[in-house]
C-alpha positions in Angstrom: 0.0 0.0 0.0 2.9 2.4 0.8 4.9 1.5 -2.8 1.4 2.3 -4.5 0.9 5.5 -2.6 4.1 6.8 -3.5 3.6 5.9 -7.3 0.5 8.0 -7.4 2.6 10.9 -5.9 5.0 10.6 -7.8 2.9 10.3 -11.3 1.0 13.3 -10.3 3.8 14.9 -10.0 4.9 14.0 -13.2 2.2 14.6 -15.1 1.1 18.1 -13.9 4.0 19.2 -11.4 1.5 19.2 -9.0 -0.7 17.1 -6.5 1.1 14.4 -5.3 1.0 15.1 -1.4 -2.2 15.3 -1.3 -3.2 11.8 -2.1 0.1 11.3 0.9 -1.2 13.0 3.7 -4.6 11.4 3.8 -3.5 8.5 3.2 -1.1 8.0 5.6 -3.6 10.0 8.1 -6.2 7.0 7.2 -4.3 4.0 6.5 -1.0 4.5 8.5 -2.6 6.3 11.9 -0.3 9.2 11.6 -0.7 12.6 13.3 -1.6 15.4 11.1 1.7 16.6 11.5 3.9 13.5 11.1 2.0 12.6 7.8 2.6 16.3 6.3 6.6 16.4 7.1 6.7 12.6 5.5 4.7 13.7 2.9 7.6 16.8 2.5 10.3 14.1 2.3 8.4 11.5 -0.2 7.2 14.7 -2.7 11.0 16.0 -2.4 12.7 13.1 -3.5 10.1 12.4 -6.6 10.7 16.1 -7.7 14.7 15.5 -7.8 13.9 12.5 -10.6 11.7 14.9 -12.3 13.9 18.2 -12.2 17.1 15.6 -13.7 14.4 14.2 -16.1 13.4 17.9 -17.4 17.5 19.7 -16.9 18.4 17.6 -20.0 15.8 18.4 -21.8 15.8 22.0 -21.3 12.7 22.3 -19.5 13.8 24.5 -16.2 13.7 28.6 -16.1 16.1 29.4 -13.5 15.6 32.5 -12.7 11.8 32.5 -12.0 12.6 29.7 -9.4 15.3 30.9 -7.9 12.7 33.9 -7.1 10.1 32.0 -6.2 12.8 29.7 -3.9 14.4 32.7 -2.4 11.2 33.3 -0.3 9.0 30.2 0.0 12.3 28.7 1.9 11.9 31.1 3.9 8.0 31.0 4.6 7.8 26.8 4.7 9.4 27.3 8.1 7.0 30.2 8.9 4.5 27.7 8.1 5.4 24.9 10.0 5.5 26.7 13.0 2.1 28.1 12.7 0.8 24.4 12.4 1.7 23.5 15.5 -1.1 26.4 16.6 -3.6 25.0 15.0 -5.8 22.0 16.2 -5.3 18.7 14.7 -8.8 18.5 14.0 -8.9 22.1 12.2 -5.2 21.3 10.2 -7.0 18.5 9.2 -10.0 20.3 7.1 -8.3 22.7 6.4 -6.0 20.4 4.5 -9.2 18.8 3.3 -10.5 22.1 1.5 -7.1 22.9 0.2 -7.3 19.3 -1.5 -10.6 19.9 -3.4 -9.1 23.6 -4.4 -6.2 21.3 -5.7 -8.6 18.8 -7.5 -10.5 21.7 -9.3 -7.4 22.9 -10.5 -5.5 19.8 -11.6 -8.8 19.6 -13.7 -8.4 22.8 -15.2 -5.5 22.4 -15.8 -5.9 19.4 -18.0 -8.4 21.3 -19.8 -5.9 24.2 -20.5 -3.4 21.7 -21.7 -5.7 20.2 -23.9 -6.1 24.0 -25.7 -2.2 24.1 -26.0 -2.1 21.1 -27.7 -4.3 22.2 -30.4 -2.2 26.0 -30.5 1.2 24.4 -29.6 2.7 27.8 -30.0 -0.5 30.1 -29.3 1.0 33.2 -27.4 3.6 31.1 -24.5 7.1 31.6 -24.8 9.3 28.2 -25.5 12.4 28.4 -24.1 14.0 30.1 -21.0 16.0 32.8 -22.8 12.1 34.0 -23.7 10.9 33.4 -21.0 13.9 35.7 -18.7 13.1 38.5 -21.1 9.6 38.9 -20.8 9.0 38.8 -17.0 11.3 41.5 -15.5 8.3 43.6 -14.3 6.8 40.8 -12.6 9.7 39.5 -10.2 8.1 40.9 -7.4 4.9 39.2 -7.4 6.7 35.6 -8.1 9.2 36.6 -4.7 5.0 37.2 -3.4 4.4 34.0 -5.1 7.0 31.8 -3.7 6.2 33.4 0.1 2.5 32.0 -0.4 3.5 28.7 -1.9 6.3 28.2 0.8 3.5 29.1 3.8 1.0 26.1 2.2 3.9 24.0 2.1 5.0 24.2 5.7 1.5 24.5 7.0 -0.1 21.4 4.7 2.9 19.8 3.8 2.1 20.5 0.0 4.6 21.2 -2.3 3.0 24.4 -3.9 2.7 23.1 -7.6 -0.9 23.9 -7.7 -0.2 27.5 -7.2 3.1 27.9 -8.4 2.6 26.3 -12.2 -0.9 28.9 -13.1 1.3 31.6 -11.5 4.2 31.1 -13.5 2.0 30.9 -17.0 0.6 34.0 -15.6 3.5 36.1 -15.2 6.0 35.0 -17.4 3.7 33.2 -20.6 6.1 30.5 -20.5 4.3 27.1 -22.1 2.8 24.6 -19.7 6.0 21.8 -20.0 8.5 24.6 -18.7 6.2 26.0 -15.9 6.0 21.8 -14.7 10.0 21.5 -14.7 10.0 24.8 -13.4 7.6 24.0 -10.4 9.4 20.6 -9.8 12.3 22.8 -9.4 10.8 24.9 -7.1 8.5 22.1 -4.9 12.2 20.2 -4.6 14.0 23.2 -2.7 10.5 23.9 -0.3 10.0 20.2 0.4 13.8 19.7 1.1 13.5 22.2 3.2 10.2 21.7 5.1 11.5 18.4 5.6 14.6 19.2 7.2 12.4 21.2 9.7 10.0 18.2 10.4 13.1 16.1 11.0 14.4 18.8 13.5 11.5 19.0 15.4 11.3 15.1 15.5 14.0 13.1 14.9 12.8 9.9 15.7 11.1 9.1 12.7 9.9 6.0 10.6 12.7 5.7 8.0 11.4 2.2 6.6 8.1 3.9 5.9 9.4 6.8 4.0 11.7 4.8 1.7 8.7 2.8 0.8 7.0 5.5 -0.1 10.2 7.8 -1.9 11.1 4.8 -3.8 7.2 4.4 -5.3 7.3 8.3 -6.0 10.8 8.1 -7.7 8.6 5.2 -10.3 6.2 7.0 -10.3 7.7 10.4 -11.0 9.3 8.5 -14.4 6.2 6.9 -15.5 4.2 10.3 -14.9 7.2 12.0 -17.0 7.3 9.3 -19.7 3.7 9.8 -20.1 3.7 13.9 -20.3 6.3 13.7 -22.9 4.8 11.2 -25.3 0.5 10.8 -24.5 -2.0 13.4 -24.1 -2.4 13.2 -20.3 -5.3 15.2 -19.9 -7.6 11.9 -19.5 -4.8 11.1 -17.1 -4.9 14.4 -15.1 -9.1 14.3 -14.8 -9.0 10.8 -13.4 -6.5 12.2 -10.7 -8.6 14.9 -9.8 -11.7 12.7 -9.2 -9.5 10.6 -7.1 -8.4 13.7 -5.2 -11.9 14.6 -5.1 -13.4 11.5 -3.6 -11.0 11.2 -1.1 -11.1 14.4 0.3 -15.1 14.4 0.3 -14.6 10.7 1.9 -12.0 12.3 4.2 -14.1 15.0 5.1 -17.3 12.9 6.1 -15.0 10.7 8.2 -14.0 14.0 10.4 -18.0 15.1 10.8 -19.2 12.0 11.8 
């Protein structure tokens, strides 16, 4: 069950640079009987080391802009800490739907998001820019609002244990008009710095941790990272993308009636 959850993080990932912690934190709230807290800073670790296979995947083929991460890394490494702290204010109870809303947000947006990529494949070029040299000289007036950007999607990520890819990949299309396959690398690049990071303060603040249970669940994201890759590259994956965001769906409504009752 743990290899299997960390496939679907990882092709989720893959496929859309976003999602993959939130079928993790559930899950291992549910199936494993983990605190709130303990399955988000797992979840960190798991979504980290599937975004490493995806940013080497992408670096070779050219599908990283630099300097838009570095300025969305420069504050959300910053804020994930922020973030982390604040969750240890809140109530398991209330982290818990809060998590839970955030999920469907993330569902409705994976699903739009295949919907959008389905336009770009029939205007491949449309109006995005196609490479990172374009992509550098058409967002200068806009690096404040990714440093704003990155802040946001680094408080989500220590507070939910989320790596931010549902923000960050809309918010880089939006400011910079880079095409969807550079704002996914992009966003791996970006989720692999803030869930390194938001990691490293989980494992500070507990340090006796269950390794066996995380390398289940890293190696299953690191397969399912190059599946979800494999499958971006060569198949339309917007069938793909809709089926994750039911599943997202469903277990987050399922989720949520569990906490009610």
């Amino acid at each position: 069950m743990l290899l299997v959850t960390g496939i679907l993080i990882g092709s989720v990932l893959g496929l859309t640079g976003a999602g993959g912690s939130v079928f993790a934190v559930p899950l291992l709230v549910i199936g494993a009987g983990l605190a709130m807290q303990d399955a988000t800073g797992i979840a960190l670790g798991v979504v980290a080391s599937s975004a490493a296979v995806g940013v080497l995947l992408r670096a070779r083929s050219g599908q990283l802009a630099l300097r838009p991460a570095l300025l969305l890394i420069m504050s959300g490494s910053v804020t994930v800490l922020v973030g982390q702290r604040l969750a240890l204010l809140i109530p398991g109870g209330w982290l818990s739907f809060l998590f839970l809303l955030l999920a469907l947000v993330i569902a409705l947006r994976m699903w739009r998001q295949a919907t959008d990529q389905g336009s770009e494949a029939r205007h491949p070029r449309g109006l995005l820019a196609d490479s990172e040299s374009e992509v550098s000289a058409g967002f200068s007036g806009d690096g404040l609002m990714l440093v704003v950007a990155g802040g946001f999607a680094g408080l989500l990520a220590g507070i939910f244990g989320v790596g931010g890819g549902f923000f960050i990949v809309p918010m880089l299309i939006f400011l910079t008009q880079m095409n969807m396959r550079i704002a996914i690398g992009t966003s791996l690049l970006v989720i692999l710095v803030l869930s390194l990071t938001g990691f490293a303060g989980y494992l500070y603040q507990r340090p006796q941790m269950d390794w066996e249970l995380l390398v289940l669940l890293a190696g299953g994201g690191a397969l399912g990272m190059l599946l979800g890759s494999r499958t971006a590259a060569f198949l339309n994956g917007v069938v793909l993308q809709r089926l994750f965001a039911v599943a997202i769906g469903l277990l987050s409504l399922f989720s949520l009636l569990k906490i009610s009752l």
